[in-house]
C-alpha positions as CSV (number, residue, x, y, z in Angstrom):
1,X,-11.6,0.1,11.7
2,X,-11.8,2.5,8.8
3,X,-14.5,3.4,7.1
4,X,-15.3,1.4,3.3
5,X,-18.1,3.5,2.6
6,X,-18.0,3.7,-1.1
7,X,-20.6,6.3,-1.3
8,X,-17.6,8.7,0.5
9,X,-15.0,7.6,-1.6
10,X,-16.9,7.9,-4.7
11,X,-17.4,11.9,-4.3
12,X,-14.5,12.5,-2.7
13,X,-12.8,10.5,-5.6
14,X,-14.7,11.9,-7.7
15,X,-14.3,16.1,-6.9
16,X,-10.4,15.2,-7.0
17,X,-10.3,13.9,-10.5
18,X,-12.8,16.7,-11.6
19,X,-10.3,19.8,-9.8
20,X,-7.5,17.8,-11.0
21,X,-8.4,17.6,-14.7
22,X,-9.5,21.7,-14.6
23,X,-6.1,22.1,-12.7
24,X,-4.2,20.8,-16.3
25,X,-6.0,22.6,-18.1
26,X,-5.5,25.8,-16.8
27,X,-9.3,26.0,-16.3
28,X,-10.0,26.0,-12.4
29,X,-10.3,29.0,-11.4
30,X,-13.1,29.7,-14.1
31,X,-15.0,26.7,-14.2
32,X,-15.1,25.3,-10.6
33,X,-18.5,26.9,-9.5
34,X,-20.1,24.9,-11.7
35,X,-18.8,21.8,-10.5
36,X,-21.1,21.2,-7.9
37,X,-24.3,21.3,-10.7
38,X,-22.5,19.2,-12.8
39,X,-21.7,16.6,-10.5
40,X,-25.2,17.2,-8.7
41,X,-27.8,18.0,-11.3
42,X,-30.6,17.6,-9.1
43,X,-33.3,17.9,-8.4
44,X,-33.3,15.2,-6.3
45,X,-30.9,14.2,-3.7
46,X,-28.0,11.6,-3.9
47,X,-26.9,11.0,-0.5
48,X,-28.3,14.0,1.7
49,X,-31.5,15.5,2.6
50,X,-31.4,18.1,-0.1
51,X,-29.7,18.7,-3.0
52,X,-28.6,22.5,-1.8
53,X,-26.7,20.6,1.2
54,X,-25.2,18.0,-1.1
55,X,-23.5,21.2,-3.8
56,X,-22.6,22.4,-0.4
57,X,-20.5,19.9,1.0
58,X,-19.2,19.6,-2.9
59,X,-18.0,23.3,-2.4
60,X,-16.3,22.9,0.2
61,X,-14.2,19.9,-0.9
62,X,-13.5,22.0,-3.9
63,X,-11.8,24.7,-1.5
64,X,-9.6,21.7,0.5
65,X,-8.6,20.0,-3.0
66,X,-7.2,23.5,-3.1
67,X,-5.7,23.4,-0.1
68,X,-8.1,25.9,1.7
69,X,-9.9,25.6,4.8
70,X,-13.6,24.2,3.6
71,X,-15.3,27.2,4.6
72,X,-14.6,31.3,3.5
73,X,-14.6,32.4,7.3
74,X,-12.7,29.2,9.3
75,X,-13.1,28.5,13.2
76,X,-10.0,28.0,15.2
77,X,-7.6,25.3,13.6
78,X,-7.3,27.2,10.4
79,X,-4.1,25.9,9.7
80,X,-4.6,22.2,10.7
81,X,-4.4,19.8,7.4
82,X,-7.4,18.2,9.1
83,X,-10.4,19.8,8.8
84,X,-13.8,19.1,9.2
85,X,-17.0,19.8,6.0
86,X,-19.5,21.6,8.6
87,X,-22.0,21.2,5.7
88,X,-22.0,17.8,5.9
89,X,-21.5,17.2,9.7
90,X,-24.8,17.2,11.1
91,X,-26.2,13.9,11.3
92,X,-24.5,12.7,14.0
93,X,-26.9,12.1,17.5
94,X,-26.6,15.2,19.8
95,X,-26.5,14.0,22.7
96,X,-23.9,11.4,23.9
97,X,-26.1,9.3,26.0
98,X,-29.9,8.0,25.2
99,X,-32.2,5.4,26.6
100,X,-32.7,2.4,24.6
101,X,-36.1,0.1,24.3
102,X,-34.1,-2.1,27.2
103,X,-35.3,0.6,29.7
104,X,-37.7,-0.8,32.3
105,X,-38.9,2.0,33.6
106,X,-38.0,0.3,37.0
107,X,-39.3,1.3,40.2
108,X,-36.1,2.1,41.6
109,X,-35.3,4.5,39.0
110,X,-31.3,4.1,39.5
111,X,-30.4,6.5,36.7
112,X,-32.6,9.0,37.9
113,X,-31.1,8.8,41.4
114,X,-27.6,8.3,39.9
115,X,-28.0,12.0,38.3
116,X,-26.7,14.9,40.0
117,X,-27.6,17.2,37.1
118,X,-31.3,16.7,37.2
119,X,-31.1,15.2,33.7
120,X,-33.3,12.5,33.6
121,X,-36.4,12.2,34.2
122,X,-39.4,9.4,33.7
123,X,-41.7,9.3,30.5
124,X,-44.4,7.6,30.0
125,X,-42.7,4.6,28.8
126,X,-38.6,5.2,29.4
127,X,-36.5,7.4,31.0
128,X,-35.4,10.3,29.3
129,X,-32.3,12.7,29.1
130,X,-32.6,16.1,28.8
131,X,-29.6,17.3,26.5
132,X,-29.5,20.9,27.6
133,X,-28.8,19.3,31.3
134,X,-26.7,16.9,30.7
135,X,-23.0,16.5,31.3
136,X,-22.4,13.4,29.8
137,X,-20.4,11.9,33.0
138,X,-22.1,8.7,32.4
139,X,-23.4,8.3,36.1
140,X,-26.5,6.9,34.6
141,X,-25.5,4.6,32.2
142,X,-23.4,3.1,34.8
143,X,-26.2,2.5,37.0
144,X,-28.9,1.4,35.2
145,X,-29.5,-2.6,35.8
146,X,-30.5,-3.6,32.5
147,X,-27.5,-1.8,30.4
148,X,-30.2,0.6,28.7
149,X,-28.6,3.8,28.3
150,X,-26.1,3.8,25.3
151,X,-22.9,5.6,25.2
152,X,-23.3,7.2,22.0
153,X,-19.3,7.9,21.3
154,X,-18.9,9.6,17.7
155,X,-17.5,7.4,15.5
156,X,-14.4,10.1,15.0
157,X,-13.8,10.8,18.2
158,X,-13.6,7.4,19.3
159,X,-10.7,7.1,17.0
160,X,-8.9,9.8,17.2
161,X,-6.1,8.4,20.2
162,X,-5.6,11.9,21.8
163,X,-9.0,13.4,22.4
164,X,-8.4,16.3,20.3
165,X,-12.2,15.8,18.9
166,X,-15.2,17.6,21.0
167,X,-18.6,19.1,19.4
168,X,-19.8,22.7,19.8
169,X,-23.1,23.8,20.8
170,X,-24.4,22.8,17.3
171,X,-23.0,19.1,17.6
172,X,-20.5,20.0,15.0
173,X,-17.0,18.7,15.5
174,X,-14.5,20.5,16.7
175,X,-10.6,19.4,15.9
176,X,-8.2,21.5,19.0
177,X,-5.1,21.8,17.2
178,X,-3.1,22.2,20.1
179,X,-3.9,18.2,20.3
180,X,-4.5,17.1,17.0
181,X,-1.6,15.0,15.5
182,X,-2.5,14.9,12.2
183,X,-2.7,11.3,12.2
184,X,-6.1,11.6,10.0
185,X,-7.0,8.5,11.4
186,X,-10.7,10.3,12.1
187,X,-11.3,11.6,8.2
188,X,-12.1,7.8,7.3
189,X,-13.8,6.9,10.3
190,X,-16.3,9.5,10.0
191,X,-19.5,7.7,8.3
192,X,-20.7,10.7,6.7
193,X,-17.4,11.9,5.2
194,X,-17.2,15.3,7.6
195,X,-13.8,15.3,7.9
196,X,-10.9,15.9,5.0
197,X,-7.6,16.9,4.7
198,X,-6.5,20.3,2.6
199,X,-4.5,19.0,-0.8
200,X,-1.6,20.0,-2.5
201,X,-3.2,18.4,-5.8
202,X,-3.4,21.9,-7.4
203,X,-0.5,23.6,-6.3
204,X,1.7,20.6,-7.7
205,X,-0.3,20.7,-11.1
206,X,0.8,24.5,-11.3
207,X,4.2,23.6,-10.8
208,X,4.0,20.7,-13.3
209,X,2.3,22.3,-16.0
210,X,4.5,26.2,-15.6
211,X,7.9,23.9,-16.5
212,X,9.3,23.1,-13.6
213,X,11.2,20.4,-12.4
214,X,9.2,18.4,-10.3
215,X,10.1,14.9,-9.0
216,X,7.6,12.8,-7.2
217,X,9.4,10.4,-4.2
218,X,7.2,7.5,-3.2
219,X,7.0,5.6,0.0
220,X,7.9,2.7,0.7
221,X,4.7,1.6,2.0
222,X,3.0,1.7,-1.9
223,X,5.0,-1.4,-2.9
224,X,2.7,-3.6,-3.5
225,X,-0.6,-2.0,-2.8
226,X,-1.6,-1.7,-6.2
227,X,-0.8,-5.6,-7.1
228,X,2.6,-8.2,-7.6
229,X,2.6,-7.0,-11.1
230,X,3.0,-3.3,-10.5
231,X,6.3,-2.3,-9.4
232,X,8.1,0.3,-8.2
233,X,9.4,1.1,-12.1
234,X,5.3,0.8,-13.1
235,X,4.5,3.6,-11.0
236,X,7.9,5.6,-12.2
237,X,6.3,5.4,-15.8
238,X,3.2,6.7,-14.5
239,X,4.4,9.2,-12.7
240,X,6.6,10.5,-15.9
241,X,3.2,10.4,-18.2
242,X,1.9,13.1,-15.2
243,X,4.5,15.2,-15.8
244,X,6.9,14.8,-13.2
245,X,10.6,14.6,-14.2
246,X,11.5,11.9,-12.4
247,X,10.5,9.4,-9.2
248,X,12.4,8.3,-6.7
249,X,11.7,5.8,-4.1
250,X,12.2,7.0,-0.5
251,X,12.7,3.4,0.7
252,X,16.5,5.3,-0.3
253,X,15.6,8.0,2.6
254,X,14.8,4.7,4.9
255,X,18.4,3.6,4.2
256,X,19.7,7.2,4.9
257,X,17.5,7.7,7.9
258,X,19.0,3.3,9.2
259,X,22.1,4.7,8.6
260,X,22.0,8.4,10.4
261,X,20.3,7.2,13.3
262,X,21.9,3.9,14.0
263,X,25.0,6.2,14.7
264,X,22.8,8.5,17.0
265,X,21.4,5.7,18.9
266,X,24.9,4.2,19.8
267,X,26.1,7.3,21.1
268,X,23.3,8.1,23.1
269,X,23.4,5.0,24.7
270,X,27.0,5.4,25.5
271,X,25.3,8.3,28.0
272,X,22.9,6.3,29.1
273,X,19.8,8.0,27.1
274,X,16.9,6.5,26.2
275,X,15.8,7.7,21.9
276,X,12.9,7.4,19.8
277,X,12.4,7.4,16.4
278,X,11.7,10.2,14.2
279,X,10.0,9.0,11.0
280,X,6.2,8.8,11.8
281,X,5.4,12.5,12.1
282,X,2.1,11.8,14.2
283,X,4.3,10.0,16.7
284,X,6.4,13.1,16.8
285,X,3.3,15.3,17.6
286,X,2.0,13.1,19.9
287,X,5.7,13.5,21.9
288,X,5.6,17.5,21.0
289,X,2.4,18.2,22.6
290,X,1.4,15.6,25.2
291,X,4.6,14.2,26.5
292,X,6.8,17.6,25.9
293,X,9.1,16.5,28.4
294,X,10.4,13.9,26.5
295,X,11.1,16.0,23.3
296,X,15.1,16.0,23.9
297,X,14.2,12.0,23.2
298,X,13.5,12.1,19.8
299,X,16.0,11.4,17.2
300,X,17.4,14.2,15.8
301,X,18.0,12.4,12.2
302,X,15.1,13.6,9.7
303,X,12.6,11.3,8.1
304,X,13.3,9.9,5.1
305,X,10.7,12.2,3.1
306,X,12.9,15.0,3.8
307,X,16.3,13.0,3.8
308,X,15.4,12.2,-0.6
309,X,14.1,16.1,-0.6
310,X,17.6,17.1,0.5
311,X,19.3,15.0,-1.8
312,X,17.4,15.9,-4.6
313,X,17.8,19.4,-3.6
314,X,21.3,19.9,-3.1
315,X,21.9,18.7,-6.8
316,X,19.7,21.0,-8.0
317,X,18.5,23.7,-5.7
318,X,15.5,24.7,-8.0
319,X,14.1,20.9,-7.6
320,X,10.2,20.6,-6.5
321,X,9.9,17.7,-4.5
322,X,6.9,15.9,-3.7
323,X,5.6,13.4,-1.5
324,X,3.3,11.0,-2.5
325,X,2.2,8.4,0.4
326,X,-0.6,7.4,2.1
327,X,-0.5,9.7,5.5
328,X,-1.9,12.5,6.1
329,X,0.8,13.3,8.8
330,X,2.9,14.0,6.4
331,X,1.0,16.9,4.8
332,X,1.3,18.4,8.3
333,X,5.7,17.5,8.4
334,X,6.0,19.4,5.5
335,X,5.0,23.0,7.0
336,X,7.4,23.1,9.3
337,X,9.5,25.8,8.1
338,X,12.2,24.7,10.7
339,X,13.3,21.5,8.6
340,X,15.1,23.3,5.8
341,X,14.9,21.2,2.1
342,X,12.1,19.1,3.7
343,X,9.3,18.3,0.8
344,X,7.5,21.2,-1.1
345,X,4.5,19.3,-1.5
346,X,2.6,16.0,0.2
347,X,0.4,13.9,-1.8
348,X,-1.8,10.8,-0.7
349,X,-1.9,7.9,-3.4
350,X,-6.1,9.2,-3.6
351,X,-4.5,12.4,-5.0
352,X,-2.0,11.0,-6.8
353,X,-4.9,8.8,-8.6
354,X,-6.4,11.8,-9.5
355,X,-3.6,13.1,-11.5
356,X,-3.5,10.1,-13.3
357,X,-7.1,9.5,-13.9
358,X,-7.2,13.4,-15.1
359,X,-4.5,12.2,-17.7
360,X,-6.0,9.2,-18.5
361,X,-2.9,7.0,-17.2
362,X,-3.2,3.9,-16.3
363,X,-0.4,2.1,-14.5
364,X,0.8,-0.6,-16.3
365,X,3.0,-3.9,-15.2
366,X,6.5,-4.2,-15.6
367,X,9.1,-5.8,-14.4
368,X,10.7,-5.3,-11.3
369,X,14.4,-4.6,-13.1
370,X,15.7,-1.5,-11.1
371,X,16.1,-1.0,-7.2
372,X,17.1,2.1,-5.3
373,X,17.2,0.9,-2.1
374,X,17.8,-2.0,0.3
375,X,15.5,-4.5,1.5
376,X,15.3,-2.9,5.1
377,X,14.7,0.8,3.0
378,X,12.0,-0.6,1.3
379,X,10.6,-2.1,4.6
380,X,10.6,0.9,6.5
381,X,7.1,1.2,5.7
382,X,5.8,-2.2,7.8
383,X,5.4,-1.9,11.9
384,X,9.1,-2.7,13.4
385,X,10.7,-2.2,9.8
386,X,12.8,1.3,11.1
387,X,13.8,-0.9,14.3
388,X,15.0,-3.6,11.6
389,X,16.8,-1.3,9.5
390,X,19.1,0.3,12.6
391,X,19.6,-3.1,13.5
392,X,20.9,-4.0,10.1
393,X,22.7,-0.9,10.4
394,X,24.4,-1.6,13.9
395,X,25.4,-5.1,12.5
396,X,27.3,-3.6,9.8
397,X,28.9,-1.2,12.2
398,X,30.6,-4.2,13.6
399,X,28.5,-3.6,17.2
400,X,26.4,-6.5,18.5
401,X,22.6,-5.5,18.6
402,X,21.6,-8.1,21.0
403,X,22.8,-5.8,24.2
404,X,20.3,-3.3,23.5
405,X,16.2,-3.6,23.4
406,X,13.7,-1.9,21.0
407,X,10.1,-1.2,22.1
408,X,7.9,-1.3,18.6
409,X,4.8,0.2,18.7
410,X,2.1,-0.2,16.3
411,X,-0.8,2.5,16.6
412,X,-1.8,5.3,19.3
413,X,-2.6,3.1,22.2
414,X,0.8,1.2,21.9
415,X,2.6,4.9,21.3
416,X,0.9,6.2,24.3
417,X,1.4,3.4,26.8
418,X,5.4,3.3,25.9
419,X,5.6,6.7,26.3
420,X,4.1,7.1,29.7
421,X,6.4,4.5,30.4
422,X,9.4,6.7,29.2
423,X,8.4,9.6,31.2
424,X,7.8,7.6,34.2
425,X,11.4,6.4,33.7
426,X,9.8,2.5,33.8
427,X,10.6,1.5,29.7
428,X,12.5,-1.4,29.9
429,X,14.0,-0.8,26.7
430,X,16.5,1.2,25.1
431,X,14.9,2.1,21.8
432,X,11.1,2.9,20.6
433,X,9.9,2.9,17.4
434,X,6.5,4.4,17.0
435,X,4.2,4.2,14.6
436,X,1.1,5.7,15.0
437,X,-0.8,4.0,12.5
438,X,-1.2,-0.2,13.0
439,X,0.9,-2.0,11.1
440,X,3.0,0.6,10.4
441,X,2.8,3.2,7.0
442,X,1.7,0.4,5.1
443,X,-1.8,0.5,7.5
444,X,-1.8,4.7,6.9
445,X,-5.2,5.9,6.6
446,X,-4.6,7.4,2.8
447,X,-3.6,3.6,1.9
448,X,-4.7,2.5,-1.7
449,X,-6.1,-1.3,-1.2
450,X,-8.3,-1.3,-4.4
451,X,-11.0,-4.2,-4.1
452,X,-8.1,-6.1,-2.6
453,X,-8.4,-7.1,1.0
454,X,-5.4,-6.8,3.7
455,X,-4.3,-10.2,3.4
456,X,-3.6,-9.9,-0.4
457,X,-2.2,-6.7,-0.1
458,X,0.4,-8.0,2.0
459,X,1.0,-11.2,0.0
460,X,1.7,-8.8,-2.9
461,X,4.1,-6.8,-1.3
462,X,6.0,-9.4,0.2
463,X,6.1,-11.0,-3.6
464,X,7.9,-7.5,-4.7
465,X,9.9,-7.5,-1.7
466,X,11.2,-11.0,-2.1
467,X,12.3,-10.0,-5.7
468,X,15.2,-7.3,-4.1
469,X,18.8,-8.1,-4.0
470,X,20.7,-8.9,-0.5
471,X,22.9,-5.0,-1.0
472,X,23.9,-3.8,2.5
473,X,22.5,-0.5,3.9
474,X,25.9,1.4,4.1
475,X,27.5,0.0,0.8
476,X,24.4,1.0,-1.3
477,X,24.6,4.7,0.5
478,X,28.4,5.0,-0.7
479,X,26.5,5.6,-4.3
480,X,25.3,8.7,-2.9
481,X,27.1,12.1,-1.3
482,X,26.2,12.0,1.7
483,X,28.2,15.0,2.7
484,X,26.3,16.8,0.2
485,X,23.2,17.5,3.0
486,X,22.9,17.4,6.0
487,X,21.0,14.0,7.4
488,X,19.7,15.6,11.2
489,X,17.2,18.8,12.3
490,X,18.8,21.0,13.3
């Protein structure tokens, strides 16, 4: 589960709208020391023991909302989108394991003796565990009768799915960026809002406000998040009253990517090869760096963030693209220099919120009178909707989709467990789509939900949905060059 802290959100809310409006005017650079006074007078403390810590942590979101590392002299991971607020991660308990008021003190002392580290030792009215000796194996908590020792697991590292989180000797968190796939699942789980992401908020504000053509694309997985009235032509206007020249939906990119891969997974069938998707970035990672051997699996054909960058671009070369969605993954897709034409800049819809609360925009219902894409595009965003889509897309090839299987999975455990399978050569099925996030983009942990809960979310987006015509993937991309750019990595 995420967390719905609204003390977090409020301030972290709150230091993007204030960088974003200072970004407009042309005024950042100047007047950002002072935001931490003016958003934390003093002299008493908000949230935090002191107000020194709380201007602190305020700085250094300042320095990510400006897509810097939070602190002037960064550990290792410098370049990781993820980074963790040292100022404000210091709460959490040291050590992993403690006695609770269940101990017993029993005669037979079974942690004690289940210690091989010397850790633990009898007070006067618990045990006790000595930090500085102990090795957190867990020995004890496994032994003791009356389930008293607590396995304190840090709320981020028990989400993140590839153990990329550990603590230094200080009991700050540490993200290994040989690990880390930017999945950003652990920036909301973090209770004291440690974690963050660096932002491209500023650098598209430049861009905006210095002339250029700048064109937001919007994922599919925003339909509907911001209510049944508010369609994809609402946030269109919004995003002209910003600045931007233009928005495109990528639900387009999801009927490019349908298309591209449907073709790539028919002919490596033909040689017997087993393919994953390539949309969900983190999946990606998670192949890249702990199942390497099954690289030569993914899909070649690029996501459809970059497949709508490369259109854009290859009418007009000078085009800035950007992103707005809510992963963090993404952030991470974009610097890699290897996919030529990909996206300039990522924004989550918290960032794009910002822009429009700096310009005092407001998006505003219309009706839903123009669509880019098909209904499997604009579905690319919900868990199994890529598998749908090439599906659609083998149908209208004329092949029968039946003789082949798709494994869908929805979240890191589901990624990881097909994916063993695959390089244990025991996946039953042809095909997997993976999605790091549950529930697909739509569940992505940069999601707008407003005071809306999941249920209604959904409700609202399958409202939208059910308002798109019944076009065919292939006969809506014949409105577009294809042949203009290319639609695979390399």
């Amino acid at each position: 589960m995420l967390s719905n802290d609204a003390n977090i959100l409020k301030i972290k809310h709150e230091i993007l709208y204030q960088v974003a409006k200072l970004a407009y005017a042309g005024q950042l650079e100047e007047k950002k020391e002072e935001l931490p006074y003016e958003l934390l007078p003093g002299p008493q403390a908000k949230y935090r023991c002191c107000v020194y810590k709380e201007r602190e942590v305020v700085r250094q979101r300042i320095r990510l909302a400006e897509g810097k590392c939070p602190s002037e002299t960064p550990k290792t991971g410098k370049d990781n989108v993820v980074q963790v607020i040292e100022a404000a991660c210091a709460d959490c308990p040291l050590s992993h394991y403690i006695v609770t008021d269940n101990c017993r003190k029993c005669m037979a002392k079974a942690c004690q003796q289940a210690c091989k580290f010397g850790a633990v030792s009898m007070g006067r009215d618990r045990a006790y565990i000595d930090p500085d000796k102990c090795k957190e194996c867990g020995q004890c908590a496994k032994a003791c009768p009356y389930n008293a020792i607590a396995d304190l697991i840090r709320p981020c590292k028990k989400i993140c799915p590839v153990g990329a989180i550990t603590m230094d000797e200080n009991g700050i968190c540490e993200i290994d960026d040989s690990k880390c796939i930017k999945c950003g699942h652990c920036i909301h789980a973090c209770p004291f809002g440690a974690i963050g992401s660096k932002t491209d908020i500023v650098d598209v504000i430049k861009a905006i406000t210095s002339g250029k053509k700048v064109v937001a694309m919007v994922a599919p997985a925003i339909e509907g998040s911001f209510g049944a009235d508010i369609t994809m032509d609402s946030i269109r206007t919004a995003c002209k009253k910003v600045g931007f020249s233009d928005m495109v939906e990528v639900a387009l990119g999801g009927d490019m990517t349908a298309g591209a891969e449907a073709k790539e997974w028919l002919e490596a069938n033909k040689e017997g090869k087993k393919m994953t998707t390539s949309c969900c970035p983190a999946f990606v990672n998670m192949i890249k760096k702990h199942y390497p051997e099954l690289t030569d699996n993914i899909s070649t054909t690029v996501s459809p963030m970059c497949a709508v960058s490369r259109m854009l671009k290859s009418k007009d070369k000078d085009t800035v693209t950007v992103f707005i969605g809510p992963c963090i993954a993404k952030k991470d897709e974009r610097r890699n220099k290897d996919l030529e034409g990909n996206a300039d800049y990522v924004l989550t819809v918290g960032e794009y919120r910002a822009m429009l609360r700096a310009k005092d925009v407001k998006i505003e219902a219309e009706a839903n009178s123009s669509q880019q894409a098909s209904v499997y595009g604009k579905r690319f965003g919900n868990g199994g909707g890529v598998a749908a889509a090439v599906v659609e897309c083998m149908k209208e090839l004329g092949e029968d989709p039946s003789k082949f299987t798709i494994e869908k999975c929805s979240g890191g455990a589901e990624c990881k467990k097909a994916l063993t399978l695959l390089k244990m050569d025991r996946l039953q099925a042809d095909f997997v789509e993976g999605m790091a996030c549950e529930g697909g983009c739509v569940g992505g942990p940069s999601h707008h939900r407003s005071s809306k809960n999941e249920m209604l979310v959904a409700k609202d987006r399958d409202k939208l949905l059910s308002e798109a015509d019944d076009r065919k993937i292939y006969d809506n991309l014949k409105s577009y060059d294809m042949e203009a750019f290319s639609m695979h990595a390399e």
